[in-house]
PyMOL Python script that loads the backbone (N, CA, C, O; Angstrom):
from pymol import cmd

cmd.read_pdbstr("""\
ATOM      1  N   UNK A   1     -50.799 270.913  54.513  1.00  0.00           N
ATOM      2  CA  UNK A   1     -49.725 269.971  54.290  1.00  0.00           C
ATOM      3  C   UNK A   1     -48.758 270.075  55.471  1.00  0.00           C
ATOM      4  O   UNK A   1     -48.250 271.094  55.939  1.00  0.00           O
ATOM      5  N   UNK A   2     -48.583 268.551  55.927  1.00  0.00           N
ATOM      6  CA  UNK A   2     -47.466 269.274  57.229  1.00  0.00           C
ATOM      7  C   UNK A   2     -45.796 269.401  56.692  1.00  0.00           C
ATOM      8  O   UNK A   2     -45.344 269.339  55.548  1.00  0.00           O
ATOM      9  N   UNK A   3     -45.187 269.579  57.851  1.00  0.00           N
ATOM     10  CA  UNK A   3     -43.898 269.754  57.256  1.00  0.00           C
ATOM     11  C   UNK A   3     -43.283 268.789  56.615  1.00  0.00           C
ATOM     12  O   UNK A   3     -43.000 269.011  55.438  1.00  0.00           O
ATOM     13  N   UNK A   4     -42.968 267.660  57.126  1.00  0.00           N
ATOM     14  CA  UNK A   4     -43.052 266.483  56.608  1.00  0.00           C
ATOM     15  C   UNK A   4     -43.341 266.105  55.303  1.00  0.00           C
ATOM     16  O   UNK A   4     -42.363 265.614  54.740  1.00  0.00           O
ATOM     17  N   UNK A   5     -44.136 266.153  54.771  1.00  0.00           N
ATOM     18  CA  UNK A   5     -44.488 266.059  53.145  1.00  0.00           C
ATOM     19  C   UNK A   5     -44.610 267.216  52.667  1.00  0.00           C
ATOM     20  O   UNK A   5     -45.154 267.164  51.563  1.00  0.00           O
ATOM     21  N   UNK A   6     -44.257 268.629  53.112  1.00  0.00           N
ATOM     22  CA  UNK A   6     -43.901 269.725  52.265  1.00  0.00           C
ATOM     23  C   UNK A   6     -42.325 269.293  51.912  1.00  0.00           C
ATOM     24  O   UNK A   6     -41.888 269.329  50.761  1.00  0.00           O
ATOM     25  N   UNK A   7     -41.559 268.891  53.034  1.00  0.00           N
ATOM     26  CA  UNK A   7     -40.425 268.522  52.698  1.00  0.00           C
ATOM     27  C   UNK A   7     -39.875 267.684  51.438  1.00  0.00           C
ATOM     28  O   UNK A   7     -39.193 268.010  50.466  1.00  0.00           O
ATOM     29  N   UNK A   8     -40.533 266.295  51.914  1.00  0.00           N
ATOM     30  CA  UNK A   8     -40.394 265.221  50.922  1.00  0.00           C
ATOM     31  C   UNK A   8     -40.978 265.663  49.826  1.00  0.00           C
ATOM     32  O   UNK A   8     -40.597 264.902  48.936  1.00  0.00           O
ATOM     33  N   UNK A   9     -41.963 266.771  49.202  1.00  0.00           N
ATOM     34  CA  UNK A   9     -42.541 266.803  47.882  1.00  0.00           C
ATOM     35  C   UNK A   9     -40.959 267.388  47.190  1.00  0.00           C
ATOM     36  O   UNK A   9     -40.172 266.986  46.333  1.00  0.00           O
ATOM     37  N   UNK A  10     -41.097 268.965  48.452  1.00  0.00           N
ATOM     38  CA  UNK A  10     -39.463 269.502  47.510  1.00  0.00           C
ATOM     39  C   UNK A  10     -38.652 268.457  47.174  1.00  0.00           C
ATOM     40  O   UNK A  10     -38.511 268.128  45.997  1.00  0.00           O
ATOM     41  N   UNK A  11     -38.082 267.877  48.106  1.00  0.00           N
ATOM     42  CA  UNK A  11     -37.149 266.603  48.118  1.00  0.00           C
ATOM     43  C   UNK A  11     -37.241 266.191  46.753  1.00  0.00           C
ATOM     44  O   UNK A  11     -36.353 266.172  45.900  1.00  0.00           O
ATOM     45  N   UNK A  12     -38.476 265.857  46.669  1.00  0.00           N
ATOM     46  CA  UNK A  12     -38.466 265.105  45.003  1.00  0.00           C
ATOM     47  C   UNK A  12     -38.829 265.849  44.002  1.00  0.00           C
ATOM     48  O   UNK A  12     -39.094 265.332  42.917  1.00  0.00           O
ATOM     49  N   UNK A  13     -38.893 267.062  44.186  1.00  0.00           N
ATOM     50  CA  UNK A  13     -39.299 268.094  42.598  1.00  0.00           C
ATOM     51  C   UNK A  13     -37.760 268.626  42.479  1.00  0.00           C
ATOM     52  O   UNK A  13     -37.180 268.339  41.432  1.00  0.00           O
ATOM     53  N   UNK A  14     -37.111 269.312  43.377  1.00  0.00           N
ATOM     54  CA  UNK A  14     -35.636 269.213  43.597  1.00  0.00           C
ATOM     55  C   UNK A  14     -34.516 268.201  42.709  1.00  0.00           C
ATOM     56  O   UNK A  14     -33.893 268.512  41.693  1.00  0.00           O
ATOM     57  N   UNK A  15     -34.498 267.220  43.271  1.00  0.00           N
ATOM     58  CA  UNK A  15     -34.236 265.679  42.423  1.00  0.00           C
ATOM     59  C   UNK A  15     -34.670 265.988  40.909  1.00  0.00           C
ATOM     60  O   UNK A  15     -33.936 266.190  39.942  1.00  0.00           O
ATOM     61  N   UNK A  16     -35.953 265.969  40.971  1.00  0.00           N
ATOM     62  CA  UNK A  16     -36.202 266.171  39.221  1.00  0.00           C
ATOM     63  C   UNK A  16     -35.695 267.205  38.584  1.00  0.00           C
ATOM     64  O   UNK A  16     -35.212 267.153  37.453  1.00  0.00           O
ATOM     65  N   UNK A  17     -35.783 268.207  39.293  1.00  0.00           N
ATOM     66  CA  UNK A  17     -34.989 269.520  38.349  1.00  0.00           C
ATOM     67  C   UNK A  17     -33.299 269.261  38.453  1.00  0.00           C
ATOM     68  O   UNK A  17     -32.433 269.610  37.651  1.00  0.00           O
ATOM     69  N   UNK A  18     -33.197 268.719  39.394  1.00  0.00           N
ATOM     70  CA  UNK A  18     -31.336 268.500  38.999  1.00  0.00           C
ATOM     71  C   UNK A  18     -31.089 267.164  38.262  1.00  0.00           C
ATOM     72  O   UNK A  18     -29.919 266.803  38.131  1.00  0.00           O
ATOM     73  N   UNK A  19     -32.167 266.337  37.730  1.00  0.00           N
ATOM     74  CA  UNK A  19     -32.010 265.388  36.915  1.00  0.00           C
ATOM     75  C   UNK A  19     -32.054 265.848  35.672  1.00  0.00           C
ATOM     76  O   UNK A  19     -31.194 265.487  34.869  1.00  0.00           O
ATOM     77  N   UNK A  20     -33.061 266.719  35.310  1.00  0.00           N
ATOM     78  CA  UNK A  20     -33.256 267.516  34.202  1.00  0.00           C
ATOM     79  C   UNK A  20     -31.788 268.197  33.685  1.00  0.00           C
ATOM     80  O   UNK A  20     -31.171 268.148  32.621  1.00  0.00           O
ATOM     81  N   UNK A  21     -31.579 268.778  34.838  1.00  0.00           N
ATOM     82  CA  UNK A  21     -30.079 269.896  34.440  1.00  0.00           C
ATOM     83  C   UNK A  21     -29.064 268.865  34.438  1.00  0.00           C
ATOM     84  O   UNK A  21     -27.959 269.168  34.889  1.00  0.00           O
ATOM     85  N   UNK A  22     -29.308 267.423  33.902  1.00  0.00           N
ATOM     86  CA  UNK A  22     -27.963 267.140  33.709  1.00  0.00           C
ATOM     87  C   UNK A  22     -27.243 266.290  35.079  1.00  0.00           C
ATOM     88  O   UNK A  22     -26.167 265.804  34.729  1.00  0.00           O
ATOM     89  N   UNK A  23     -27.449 266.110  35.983  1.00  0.00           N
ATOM     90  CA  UNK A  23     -26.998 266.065  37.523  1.00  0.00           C
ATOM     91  C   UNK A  23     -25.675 266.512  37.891  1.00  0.00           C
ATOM     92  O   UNK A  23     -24.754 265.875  38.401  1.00  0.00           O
ATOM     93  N   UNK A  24     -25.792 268.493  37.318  1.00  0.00           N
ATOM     94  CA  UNK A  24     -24.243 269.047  37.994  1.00  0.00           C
ATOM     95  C   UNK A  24     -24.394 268.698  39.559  1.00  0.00           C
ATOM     96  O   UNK A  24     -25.312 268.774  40.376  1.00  0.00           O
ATOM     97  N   UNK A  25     -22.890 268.229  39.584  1.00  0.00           N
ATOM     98  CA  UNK A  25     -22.578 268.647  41.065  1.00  0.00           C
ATOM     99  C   UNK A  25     -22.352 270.246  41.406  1.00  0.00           C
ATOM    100  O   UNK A  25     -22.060 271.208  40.696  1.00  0.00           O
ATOM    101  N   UNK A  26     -22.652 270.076  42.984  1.00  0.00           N
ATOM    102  CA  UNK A  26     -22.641 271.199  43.437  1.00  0.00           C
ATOM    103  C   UNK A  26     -23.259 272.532  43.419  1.00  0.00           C
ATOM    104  O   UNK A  26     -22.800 273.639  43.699  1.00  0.00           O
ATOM    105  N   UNK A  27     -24.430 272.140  43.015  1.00  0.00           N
ATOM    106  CA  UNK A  27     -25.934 272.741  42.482  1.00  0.00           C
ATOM    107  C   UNK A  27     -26.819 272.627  43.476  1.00  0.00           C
ATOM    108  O   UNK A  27     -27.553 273.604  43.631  1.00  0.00           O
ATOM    109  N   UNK A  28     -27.015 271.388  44.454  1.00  0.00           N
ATOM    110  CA  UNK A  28     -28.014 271.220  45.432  1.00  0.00           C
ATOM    111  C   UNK A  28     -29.040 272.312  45.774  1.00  0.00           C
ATOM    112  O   UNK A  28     -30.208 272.387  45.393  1.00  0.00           O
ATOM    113  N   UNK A  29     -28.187 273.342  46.769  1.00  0.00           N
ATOM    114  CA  UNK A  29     -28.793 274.732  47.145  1.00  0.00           C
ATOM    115  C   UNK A  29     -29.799 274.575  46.001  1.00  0.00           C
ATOM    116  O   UNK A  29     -30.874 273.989  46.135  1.00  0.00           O
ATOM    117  N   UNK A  30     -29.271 275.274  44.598  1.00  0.00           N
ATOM    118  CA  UNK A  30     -30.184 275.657  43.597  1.00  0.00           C
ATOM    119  C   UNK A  30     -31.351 275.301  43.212  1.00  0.00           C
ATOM    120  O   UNK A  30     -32.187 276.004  42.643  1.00  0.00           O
ATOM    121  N   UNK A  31     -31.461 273.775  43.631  1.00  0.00           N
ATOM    122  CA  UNK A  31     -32.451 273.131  42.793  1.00  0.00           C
ATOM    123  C   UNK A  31     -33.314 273.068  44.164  1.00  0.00           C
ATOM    124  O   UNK A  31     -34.474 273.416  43.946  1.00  0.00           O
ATOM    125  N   UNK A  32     -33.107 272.771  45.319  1.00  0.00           N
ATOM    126  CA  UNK A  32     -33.764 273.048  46.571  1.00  0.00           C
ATOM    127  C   UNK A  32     -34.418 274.361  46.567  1.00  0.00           C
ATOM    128  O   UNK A  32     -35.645 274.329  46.469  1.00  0.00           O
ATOM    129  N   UNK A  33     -33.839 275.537  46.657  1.00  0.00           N
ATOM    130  CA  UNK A  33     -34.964 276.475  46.272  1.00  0.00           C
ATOM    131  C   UNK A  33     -35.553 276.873  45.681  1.00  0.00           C
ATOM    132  O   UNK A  33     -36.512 277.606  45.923  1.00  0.00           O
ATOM    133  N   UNK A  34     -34.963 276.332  44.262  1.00  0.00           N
ATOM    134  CA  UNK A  34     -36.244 276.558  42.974  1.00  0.00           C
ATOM    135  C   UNK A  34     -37.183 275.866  43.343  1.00  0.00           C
ATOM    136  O   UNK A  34     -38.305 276.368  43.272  1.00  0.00           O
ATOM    137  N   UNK A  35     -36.996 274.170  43.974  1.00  0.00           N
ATOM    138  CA  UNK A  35     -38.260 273.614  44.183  1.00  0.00           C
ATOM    139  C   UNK A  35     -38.901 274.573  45.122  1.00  0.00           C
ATOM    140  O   UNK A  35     -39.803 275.283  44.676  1.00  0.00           O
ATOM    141  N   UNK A  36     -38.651 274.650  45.996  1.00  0.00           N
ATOM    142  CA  UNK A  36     -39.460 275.749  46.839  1.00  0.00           C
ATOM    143  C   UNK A  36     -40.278 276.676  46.939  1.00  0.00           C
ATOM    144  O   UNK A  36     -41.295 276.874  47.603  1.00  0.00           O
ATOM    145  N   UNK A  37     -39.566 277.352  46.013  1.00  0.00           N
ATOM    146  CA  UNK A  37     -40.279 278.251  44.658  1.00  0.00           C
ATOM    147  C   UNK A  37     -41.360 278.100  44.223  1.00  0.00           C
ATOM    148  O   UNK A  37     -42.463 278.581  44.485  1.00  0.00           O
ATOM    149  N   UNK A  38     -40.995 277.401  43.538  1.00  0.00           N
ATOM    150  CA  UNK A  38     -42.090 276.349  42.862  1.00  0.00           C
ATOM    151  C   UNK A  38     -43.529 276.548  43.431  1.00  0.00           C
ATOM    152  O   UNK A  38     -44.549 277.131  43.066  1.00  0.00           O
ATOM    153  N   UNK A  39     -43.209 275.935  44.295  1.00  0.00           N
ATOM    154  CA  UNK A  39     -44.226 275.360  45.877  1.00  0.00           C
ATOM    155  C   UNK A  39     -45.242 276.194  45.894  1.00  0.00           C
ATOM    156  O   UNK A  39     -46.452 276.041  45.722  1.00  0.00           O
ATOM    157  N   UNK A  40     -44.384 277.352  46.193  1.00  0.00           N
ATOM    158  CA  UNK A  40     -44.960 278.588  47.069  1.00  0.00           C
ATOM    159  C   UNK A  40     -45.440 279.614  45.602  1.00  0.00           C
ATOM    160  O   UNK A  40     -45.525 280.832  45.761  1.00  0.00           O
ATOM    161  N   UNK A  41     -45.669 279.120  44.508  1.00  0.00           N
ATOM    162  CA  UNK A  41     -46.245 279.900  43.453  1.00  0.00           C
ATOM    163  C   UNK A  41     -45.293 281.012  42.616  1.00  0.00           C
ATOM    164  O   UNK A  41     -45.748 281.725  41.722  1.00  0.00           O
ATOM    165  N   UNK A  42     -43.898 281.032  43.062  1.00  0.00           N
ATOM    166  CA  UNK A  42     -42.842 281.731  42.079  1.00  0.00           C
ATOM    167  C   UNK A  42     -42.394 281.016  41.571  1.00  0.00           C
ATOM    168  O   UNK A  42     -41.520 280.351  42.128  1.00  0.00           O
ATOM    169  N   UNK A  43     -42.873 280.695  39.809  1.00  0.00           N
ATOM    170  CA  UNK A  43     -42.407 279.812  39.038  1.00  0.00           C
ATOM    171  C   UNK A  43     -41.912 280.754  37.984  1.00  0.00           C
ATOM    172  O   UNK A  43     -41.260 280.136  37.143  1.00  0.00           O
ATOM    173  N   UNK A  44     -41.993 281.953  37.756  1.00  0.00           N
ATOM    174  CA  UNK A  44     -41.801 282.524  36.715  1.00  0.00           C
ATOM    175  C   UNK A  44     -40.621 283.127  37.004  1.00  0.00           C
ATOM    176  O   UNK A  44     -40.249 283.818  37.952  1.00  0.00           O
ATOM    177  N   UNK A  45     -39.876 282.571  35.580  1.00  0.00           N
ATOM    178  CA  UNK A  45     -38.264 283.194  36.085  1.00  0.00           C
ATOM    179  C   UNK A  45     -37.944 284.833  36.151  1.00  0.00           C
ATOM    180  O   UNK A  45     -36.786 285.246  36.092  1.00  0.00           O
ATOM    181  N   UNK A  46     -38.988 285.636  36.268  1.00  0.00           N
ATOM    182  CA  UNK A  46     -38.691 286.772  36.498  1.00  0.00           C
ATOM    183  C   UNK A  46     -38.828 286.926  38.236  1.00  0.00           C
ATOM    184  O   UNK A  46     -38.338 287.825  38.919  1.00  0.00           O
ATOM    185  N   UNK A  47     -39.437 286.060  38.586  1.00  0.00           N
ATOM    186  CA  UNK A  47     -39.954 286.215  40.752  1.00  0.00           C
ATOM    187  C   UNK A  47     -38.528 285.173  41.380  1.00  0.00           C
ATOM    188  O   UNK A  47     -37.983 285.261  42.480  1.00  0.00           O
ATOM    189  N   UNK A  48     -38.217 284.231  40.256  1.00  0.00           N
ATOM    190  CA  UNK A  48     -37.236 283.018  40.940  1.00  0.00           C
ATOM    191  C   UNK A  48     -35.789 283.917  41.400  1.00  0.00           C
ATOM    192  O   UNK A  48     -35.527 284.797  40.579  1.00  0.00           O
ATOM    193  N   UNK A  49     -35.221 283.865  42.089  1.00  0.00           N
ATOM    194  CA  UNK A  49     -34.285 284.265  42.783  1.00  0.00           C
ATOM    195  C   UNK A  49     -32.964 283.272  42.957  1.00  0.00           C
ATOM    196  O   UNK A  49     -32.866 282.489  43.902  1.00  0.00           O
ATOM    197  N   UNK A  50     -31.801 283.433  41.749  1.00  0.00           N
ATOM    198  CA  UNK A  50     -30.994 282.413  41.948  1.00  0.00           C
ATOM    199  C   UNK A  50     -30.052 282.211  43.592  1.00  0.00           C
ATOM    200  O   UNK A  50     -28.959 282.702  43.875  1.00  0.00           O
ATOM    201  N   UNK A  51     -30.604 281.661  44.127  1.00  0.00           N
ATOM    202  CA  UNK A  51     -29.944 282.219  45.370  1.00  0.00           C
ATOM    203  C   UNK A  51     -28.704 281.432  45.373  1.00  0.00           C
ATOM    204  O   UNK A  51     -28.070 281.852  46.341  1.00  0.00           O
ATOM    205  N   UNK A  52     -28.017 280.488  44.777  1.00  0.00           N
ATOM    206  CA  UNK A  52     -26.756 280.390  44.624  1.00  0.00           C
ATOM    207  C   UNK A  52     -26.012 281.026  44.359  1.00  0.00           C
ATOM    208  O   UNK A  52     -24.942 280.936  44.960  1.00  0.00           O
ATOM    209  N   UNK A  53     -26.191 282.076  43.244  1.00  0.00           N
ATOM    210  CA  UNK A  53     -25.752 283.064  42.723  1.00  0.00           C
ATOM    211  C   UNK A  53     -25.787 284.487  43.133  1.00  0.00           C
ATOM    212  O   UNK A  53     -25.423 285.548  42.626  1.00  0.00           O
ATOM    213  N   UNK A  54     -26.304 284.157  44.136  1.00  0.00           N
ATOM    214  CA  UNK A  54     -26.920 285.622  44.883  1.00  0.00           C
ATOM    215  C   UNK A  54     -25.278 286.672  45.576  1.00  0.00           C
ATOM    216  O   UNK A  54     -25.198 287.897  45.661  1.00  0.00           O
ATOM    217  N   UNK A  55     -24.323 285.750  45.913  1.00  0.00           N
ATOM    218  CA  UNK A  55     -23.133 286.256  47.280  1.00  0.00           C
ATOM    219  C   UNK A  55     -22.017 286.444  45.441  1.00  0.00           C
ATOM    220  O   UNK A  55     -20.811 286.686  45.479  1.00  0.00           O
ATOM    221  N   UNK A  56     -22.570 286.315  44.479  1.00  0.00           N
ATOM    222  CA  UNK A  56     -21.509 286.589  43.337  1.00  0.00           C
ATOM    223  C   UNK A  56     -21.689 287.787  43.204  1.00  0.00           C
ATOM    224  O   UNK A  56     -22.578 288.603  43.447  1.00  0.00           O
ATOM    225  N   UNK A  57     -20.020 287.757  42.484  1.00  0.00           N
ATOM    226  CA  UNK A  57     -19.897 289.721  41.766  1.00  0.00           C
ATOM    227  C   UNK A  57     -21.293 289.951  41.686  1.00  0.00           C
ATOM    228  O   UNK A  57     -22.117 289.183  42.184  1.00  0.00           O
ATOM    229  N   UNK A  58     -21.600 291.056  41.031  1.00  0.00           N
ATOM    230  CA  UNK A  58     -22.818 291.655  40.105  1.00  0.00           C
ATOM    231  C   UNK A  58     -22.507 291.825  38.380  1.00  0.00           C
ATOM    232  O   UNK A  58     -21.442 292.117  37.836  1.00  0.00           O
ATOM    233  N   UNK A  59     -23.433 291.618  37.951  1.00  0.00           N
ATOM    234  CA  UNK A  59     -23.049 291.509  36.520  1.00  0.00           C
ATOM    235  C   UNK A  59     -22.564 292.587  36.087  1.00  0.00           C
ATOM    236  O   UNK A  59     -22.091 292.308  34.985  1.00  0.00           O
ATOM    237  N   UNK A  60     -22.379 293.805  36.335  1.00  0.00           N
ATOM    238  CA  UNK A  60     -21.832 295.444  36.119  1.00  0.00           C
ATOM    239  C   UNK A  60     -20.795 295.568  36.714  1.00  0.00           C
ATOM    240  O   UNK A  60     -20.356 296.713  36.823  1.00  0.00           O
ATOM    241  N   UNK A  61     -19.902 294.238  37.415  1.00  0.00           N
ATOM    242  CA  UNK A  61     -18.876 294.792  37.561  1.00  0.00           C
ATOM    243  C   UNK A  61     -17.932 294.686  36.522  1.00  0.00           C
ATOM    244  O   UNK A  61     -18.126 293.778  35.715  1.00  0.00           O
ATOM    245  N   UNK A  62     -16.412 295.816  36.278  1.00  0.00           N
ATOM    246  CA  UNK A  62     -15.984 295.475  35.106  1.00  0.00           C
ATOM    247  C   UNK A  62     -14.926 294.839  34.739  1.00  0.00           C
ATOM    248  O   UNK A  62     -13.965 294.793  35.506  1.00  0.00           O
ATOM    249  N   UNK A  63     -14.880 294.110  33.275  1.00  0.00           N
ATOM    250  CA  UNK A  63     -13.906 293.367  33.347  1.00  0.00           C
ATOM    251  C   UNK A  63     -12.777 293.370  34.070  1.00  0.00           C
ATOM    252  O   UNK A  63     -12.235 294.353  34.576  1.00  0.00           O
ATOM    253  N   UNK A  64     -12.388 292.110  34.114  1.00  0.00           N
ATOM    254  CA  UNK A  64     -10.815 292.308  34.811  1.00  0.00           C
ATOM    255  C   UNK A  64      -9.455 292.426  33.917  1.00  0.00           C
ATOM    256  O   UNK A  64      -8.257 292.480  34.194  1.00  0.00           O
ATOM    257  N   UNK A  65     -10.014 292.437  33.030  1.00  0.00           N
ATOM    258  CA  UNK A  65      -8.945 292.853  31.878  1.00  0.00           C
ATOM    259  C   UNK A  65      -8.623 294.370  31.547  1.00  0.00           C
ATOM    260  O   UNK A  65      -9.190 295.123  32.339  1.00  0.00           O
ATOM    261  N   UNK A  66      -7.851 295.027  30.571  1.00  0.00           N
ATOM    262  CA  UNK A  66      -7.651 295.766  30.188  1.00  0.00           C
ATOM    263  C   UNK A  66      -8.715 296.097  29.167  1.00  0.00           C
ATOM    264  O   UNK A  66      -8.744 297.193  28.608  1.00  0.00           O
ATOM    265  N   UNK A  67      -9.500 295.232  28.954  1.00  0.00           N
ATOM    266  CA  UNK A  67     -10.141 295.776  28.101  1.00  0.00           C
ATOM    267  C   UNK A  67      -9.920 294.753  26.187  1.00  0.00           C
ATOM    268  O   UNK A  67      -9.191 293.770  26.056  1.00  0.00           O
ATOM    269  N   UNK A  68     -10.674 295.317  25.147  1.00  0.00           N
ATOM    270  CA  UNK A  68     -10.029 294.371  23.885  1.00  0.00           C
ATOM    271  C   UNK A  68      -9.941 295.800  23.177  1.00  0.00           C
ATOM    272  O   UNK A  68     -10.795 296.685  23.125  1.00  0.00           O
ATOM    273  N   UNK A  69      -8.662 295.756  22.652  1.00  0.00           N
ATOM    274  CA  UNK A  69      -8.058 296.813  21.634  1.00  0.00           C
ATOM    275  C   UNK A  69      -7.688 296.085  19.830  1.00  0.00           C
ATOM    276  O   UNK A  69      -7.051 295.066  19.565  1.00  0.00           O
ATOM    277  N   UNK A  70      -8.312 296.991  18.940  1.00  0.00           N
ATOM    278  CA  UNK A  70      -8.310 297.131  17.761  1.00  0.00           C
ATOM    279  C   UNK A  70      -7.418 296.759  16.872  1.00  0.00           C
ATOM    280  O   UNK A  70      -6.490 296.247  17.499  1.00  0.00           O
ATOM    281  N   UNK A  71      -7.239 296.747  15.929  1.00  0.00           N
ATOM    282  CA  UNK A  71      -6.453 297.043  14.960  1.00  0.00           C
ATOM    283  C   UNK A  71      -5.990 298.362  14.873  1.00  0.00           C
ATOM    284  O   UNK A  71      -4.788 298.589  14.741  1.00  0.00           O
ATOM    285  N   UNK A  72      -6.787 299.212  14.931  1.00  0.00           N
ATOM    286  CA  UNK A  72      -6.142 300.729  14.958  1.00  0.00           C
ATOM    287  C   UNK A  72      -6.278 301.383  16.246  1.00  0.00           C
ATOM    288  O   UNK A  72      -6.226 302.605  16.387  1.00  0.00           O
ATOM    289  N   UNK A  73      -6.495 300.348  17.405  1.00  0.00           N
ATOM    290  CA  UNK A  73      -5.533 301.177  18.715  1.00  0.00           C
ATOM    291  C   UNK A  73      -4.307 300.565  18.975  1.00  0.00           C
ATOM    292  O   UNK A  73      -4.110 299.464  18.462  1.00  0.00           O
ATOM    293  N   UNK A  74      -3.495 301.042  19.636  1.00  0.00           N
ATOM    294  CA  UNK A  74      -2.769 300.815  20.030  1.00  0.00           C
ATOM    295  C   UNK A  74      -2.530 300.796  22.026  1.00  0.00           C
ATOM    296  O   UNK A  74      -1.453 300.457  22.516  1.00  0.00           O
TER     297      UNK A  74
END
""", "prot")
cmd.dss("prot")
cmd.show_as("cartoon", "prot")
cmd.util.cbc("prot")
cmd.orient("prot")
């Protein structure tokens, strides 16, 4: 496949998955490399790699709160 229609396929599997999700803005990236993904045989959301989400906190970092206290703390 040349580049050219590797392109245009993502192009349009891309499109479909951000039609699917609704058409958030500001998602592009996302749905561009899932198609990609795709492509290249990582379809299973354990290999997919949100790479939008990739430059965010980490999920272990900890709240930014104090925390939630009880009825019997004080």
């Amino acid at each position: 496949m040349s580049g050219d229609d590797r392109t245009e396929q993502q192009r349009e599997r891309a499109y479909a998955l951000w039609e699917q999700a609704g058409r958030p803005e500001g998602r592009h990236d996302e749905f561009w490399v899932q198609a990609g993904q795709e492509m290249d045989g990582a379809t299973s959301p354990d290999e997919r790699v949100d790479v939008a989400m990739e430059d965010t906190f980490p999920a272990s970092d900890p709240p930014s709160h104090g925390g939630i206290t009880g009825p019997d703390e004080e």
